[in-house]
Kinemage of the C-alpha trace (Angstrom):
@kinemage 1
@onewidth
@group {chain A} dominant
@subgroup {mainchain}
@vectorlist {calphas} color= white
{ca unk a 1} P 113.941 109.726 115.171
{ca unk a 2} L 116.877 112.344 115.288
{ca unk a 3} L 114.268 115.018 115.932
{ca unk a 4} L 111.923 113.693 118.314
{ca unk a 5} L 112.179 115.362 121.815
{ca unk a 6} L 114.702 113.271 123.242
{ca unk a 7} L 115.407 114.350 126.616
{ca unk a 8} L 117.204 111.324 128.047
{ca unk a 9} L 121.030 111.597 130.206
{ca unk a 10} L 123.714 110.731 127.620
{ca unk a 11} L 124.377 107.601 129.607
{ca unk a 12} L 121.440 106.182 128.175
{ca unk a 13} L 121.421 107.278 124.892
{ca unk a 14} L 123.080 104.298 123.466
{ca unk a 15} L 121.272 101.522 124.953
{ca unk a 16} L 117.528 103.106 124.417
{ca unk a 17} L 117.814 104.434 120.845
{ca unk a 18} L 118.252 102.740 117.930
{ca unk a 19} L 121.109 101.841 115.782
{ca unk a 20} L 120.270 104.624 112.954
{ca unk a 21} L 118.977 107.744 115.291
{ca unk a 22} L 121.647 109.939 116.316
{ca unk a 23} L 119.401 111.761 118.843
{ca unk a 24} L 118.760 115.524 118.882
{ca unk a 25} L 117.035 118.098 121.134
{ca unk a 26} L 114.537 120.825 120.736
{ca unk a 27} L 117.564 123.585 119.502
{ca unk a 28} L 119.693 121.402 117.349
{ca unk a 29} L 117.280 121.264 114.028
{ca unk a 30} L 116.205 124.204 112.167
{ca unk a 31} L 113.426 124.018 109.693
{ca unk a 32} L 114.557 125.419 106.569
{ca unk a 33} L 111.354 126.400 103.778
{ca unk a 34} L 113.437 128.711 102.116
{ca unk a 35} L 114.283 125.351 99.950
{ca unk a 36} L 111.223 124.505 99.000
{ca unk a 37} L 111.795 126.957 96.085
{ca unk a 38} L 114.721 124.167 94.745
{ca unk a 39} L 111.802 121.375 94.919
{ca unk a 40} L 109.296 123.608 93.208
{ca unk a 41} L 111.442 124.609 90.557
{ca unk a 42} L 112.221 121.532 89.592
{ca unk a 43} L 108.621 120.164 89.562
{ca unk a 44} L 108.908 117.676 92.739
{ca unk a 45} L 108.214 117.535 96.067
{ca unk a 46} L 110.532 115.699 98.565
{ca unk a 47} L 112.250 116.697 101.628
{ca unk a 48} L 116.268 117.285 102.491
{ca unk a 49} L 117.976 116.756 106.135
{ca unk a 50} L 121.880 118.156 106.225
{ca unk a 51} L 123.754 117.236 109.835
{ca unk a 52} L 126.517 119.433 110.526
{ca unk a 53} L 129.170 116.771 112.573
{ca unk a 54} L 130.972 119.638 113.946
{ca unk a 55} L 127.916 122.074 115.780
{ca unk a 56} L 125.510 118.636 115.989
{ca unk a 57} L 122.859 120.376 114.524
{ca unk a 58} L 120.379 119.789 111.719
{ca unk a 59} L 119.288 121.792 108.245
{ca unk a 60} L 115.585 119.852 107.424
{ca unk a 61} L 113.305 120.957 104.772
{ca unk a 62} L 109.817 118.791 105.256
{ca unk a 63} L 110.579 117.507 108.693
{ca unk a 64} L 107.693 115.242 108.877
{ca unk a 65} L 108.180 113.169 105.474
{ca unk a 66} L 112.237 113.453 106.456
{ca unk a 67} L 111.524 111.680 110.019
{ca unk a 68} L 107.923 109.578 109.460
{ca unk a 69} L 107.746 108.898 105.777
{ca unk a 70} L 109.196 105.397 104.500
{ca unk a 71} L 110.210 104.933 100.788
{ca unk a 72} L 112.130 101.933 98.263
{ca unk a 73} L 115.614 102.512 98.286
{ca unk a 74} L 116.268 101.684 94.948
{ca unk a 75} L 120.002 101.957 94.605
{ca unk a 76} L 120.861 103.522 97.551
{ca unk a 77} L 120.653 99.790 98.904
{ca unk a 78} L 123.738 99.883 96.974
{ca unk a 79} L 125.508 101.001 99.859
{ca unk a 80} L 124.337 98.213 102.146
{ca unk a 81} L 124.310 95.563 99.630
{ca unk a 82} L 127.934 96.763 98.812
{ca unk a 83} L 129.150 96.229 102.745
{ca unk a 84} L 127.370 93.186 102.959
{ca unk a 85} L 129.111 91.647 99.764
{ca unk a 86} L 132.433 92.339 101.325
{ca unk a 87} L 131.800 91.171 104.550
{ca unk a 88} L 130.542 88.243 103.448
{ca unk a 89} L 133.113 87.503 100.572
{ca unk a 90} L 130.677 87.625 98.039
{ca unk a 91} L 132.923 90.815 96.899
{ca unk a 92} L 136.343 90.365 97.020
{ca unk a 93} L 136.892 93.647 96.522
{ca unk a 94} L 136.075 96.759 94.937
{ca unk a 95} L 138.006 95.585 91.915
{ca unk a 96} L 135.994 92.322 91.587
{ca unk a 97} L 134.689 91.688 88.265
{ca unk a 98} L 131.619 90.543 87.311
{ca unk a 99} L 130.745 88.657 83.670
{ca unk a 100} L 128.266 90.231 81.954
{ca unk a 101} L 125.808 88.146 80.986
{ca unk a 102} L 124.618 89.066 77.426
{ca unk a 103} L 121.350 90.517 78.086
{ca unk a 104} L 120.779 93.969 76.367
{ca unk a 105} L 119.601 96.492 78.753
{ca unk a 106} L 118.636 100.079 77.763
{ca unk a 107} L 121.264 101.840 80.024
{ca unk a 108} L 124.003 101.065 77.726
{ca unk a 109} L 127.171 101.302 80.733
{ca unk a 110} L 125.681 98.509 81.806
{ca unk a 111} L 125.891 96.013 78.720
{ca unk a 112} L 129.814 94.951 79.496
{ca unk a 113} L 131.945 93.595 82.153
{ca unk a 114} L 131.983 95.654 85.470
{ca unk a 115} L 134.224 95.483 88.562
{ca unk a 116} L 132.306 96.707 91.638
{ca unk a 117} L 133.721 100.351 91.464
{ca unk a 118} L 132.544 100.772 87.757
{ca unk a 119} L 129.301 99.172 88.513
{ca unk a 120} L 128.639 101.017 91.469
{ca unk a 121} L 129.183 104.215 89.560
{ca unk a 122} L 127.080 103.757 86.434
{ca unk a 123} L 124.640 102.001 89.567
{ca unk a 124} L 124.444 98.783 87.442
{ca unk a 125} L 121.125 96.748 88.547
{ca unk a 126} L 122.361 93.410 87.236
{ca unk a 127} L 126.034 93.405 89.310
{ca unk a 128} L 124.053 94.212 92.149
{ca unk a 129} L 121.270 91.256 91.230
{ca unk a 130} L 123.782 88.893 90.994
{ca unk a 131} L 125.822 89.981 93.875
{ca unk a 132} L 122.724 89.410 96.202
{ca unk a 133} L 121.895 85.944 94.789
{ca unk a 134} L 125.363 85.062 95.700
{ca unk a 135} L 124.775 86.357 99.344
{ca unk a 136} L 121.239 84.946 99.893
{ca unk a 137} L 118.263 85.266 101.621
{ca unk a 138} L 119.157 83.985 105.027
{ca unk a 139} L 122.536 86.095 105.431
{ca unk a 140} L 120.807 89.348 103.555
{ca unk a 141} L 117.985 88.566 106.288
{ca unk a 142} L 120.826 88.292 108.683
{ca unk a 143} L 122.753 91.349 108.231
{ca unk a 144} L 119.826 93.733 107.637
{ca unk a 145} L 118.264 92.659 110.834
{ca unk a 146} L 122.123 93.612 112.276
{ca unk a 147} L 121.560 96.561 110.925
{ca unk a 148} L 118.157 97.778 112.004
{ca unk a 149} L 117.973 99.233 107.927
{ca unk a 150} L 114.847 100.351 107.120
{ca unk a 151} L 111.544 98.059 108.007
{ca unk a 152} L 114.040 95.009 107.616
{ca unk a 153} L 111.538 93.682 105.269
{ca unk a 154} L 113.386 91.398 102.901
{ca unk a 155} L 110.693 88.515 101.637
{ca unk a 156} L 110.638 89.920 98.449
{ca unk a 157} L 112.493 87.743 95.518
{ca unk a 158} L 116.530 88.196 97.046
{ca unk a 159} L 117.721 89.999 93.892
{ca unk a 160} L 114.717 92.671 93.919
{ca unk a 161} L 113.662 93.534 97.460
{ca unk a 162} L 114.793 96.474 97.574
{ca unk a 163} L 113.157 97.569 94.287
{ca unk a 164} L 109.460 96.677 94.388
{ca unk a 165} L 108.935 98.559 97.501
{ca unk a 166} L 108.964 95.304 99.858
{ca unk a 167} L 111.872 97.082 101.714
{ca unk a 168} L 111.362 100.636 102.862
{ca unk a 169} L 113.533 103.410 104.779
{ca unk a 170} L 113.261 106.478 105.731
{ca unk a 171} L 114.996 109.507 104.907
{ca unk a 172} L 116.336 110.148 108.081
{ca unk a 173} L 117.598 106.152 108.117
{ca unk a 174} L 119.382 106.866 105.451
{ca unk a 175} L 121.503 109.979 106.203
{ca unk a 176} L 121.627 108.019 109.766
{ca unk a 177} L 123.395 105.135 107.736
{ca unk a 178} L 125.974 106.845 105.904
{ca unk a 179} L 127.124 109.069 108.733
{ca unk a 180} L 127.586 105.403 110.744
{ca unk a 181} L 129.821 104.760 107.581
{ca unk a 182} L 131.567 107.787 107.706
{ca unk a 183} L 132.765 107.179 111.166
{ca unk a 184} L 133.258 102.983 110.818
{ca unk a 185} L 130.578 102.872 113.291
{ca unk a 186} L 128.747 100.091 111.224
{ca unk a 187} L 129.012 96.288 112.374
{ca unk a 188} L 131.156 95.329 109.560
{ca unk a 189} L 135.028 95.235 109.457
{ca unk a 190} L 136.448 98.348 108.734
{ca unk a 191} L 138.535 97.443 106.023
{ca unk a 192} L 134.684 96.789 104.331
{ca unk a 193} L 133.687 99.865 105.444
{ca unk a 194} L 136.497 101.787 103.749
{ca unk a 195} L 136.092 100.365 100.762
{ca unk a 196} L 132.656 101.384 100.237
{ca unk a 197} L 133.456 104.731 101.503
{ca unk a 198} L 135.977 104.874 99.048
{ca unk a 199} L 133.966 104.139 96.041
{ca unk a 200} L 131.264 106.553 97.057
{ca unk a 201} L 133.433 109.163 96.506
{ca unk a 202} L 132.392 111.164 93.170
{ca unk a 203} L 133.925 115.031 93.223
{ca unk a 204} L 137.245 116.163 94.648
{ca unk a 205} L 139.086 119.195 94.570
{ca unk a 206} L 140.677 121.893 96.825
{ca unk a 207} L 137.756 123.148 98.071
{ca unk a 208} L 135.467 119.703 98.424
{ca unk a 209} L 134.933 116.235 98.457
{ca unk a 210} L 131.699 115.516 97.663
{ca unk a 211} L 130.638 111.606 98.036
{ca unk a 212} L 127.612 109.791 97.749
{ca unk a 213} L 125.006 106.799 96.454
{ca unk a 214} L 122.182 107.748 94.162
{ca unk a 215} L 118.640 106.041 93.931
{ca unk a 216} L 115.584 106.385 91.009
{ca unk a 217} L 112.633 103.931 91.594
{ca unk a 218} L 108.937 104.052 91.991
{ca unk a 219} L 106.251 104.406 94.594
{ca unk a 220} L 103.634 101.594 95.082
{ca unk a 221} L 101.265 104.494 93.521
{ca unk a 222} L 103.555 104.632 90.626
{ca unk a 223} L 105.448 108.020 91.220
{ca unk a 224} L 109.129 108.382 90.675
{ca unk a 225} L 111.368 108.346 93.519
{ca unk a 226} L 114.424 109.848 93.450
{ca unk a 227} L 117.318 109.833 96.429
{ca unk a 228} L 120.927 111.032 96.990
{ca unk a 229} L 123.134 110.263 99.995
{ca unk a 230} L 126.266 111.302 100.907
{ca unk a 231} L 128.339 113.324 102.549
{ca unk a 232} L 130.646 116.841 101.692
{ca unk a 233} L 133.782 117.384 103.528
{ca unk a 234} L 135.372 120.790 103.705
{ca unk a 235} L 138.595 121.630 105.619
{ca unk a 236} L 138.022 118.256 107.045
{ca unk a 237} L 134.569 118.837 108.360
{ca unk a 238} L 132.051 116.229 107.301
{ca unk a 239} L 128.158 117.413 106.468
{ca unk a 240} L 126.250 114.374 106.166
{ca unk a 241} L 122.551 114.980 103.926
{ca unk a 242} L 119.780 113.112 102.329
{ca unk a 243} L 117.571 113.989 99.466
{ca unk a 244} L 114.623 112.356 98.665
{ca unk a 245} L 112.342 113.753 95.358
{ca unk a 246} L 108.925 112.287 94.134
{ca unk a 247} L 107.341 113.283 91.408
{ca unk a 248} L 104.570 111.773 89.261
{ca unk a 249} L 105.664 113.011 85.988
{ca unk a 250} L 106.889 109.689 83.734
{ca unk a 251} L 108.815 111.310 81.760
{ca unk a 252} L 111.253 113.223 84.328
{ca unk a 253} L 115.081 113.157 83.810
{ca unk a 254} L 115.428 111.866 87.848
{ca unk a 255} L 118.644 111.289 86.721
{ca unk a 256} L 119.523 114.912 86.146
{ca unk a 257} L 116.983 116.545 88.578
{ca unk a 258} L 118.539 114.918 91.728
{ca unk a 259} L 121.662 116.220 91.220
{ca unk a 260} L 120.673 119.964 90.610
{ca unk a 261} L 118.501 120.504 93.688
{ca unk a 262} L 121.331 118.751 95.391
{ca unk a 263} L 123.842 120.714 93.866
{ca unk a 264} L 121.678 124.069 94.117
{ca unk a 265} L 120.909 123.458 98.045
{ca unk a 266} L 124.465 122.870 99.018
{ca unk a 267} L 125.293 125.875 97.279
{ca unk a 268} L 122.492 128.365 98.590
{ca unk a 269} L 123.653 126.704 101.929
{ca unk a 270} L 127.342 127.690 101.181
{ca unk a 271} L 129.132 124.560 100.187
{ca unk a 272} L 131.917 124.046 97.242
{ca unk a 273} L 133.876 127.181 98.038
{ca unk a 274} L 136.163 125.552 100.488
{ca unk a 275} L 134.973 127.799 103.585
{ca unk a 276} L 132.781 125.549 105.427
């Protein structure tokens, strides 16, 4: 993965590693346990990668469950599912609405009529159900296989794969994934592309942008699993990360947790003052 010793000429980087693994060498990651104190405070464990575009280097706190361990995806398949919609013409666009259909769910933003943007901000299960019953098995198969995503595992029901742990990905797949998106490096159009880069985006200012896709689902031993993925861009310099929390506490606010060891890492790591 992007920190195993790769050693190989550039020229042939591209044919012998895969499509997720940006490749690294011995001096481009540094192992950070100064933010472990983010995870403990919060009361989960979990690991954190940042890439820095510009230097090609690496920030990683728990290298080995960053690079080896393999988790559901909950919504963060959002992203994928999102490009493949498009492609496909499942999604028209990120304005495409989508009936609801009557059923009372307890996350109340969810209850009503969604275009993709709304229902990719309030991460509405449902939309994104119905979206991949419109694709299908055989394409979804298709296009994850295109992708090399995760253990490409998608023989689970096609409108819950990727939320009773049948598909898996690592961390470092994941922040592997987005900074492919970043760059239109992914083999969709890049019209597609754009459009799910433009809907990850969630904070912007004069001193940020800060965009990404957030996950909450559970481990096949029942712990929580929580995940953000994005990138922040200051002065034009993208910083691609990946946070991935578990915790076997029922009752934990993932939604709010996430968010603040996100939020308190890029910080202690300098981010949000426009100086990056």
């Amino acid at each position: 993965y992007f920190c195993q010793n790769i050693t190989m000429k550039r020229l042939l980087i591209s044919a012998l590693i895969p499509l997720f693994l940006m490749g690294c060498k011995n001096t481009n990651v540094t192992e950070d346990d100064s933010l472990k104190s983010f995870f403990d405070s919060a009361g989960v464990t979990g690991c954190f990668g940042l890439f820095n575009n510009s230097q090609n280097d690496f920030t990683i706190y728990n290298l080995a469950r960053y690079r080896d361990s393999a988790f559901t995806p909950a919504s963060t398949f959002k992203i994928v599912n999102s490009l493949i919609g498009i492609q496909t013409g499942r999604i028209s666009d990120e304005n495409m609405i989508i009936p609801w259909d009557r059923v009372v769910r307890k996350n109340p933003e969810w209850n009503k009529d969604l275009s993709m943007k709304e229902a990719f901000a309030v991460s509405s299960v449902p939309y994104y159900q119905e979206v991949a019953r419109r694709i299908g098995s055989d394409t979804m198969k298709h296009w994850i296989d295109s992708l090399g995503y995760g253990n490409r595992d998608v023989s689970g029901p096609v409108d819950s794969f990727w939320l009773n742990n049948t598909l898996k990905v690592k961390p470092d797949e994941e922040l592997g994934l987005v900074k492919k998106l970043y760059f239109g490096q992914l083999p969709f159009f890049h019209r597609t592309q754009e459009i799910v880069k433009k809907v990850m985006l969630r904070e912007e200012n004069s001193n940020y942008q800060l965009s990404y896709k957030t996950g909450w689902g559970n481990s096949e031993n029942g712990d929580e699993i929580g995940w953000v993925v994005g990138w922040i861009e200051e002065n034009k310099h993208p910083y691609f990360f990946v946070l991935n929390l578990e915790s076997a506490d029922k009752n934990i606010d993932m939604s709010k947790v996430r968010l603040q060891v996100l939020k308190g890492i890029l910080t202690h790591l300098g981010f949000f003052n426009g100086k990056k």
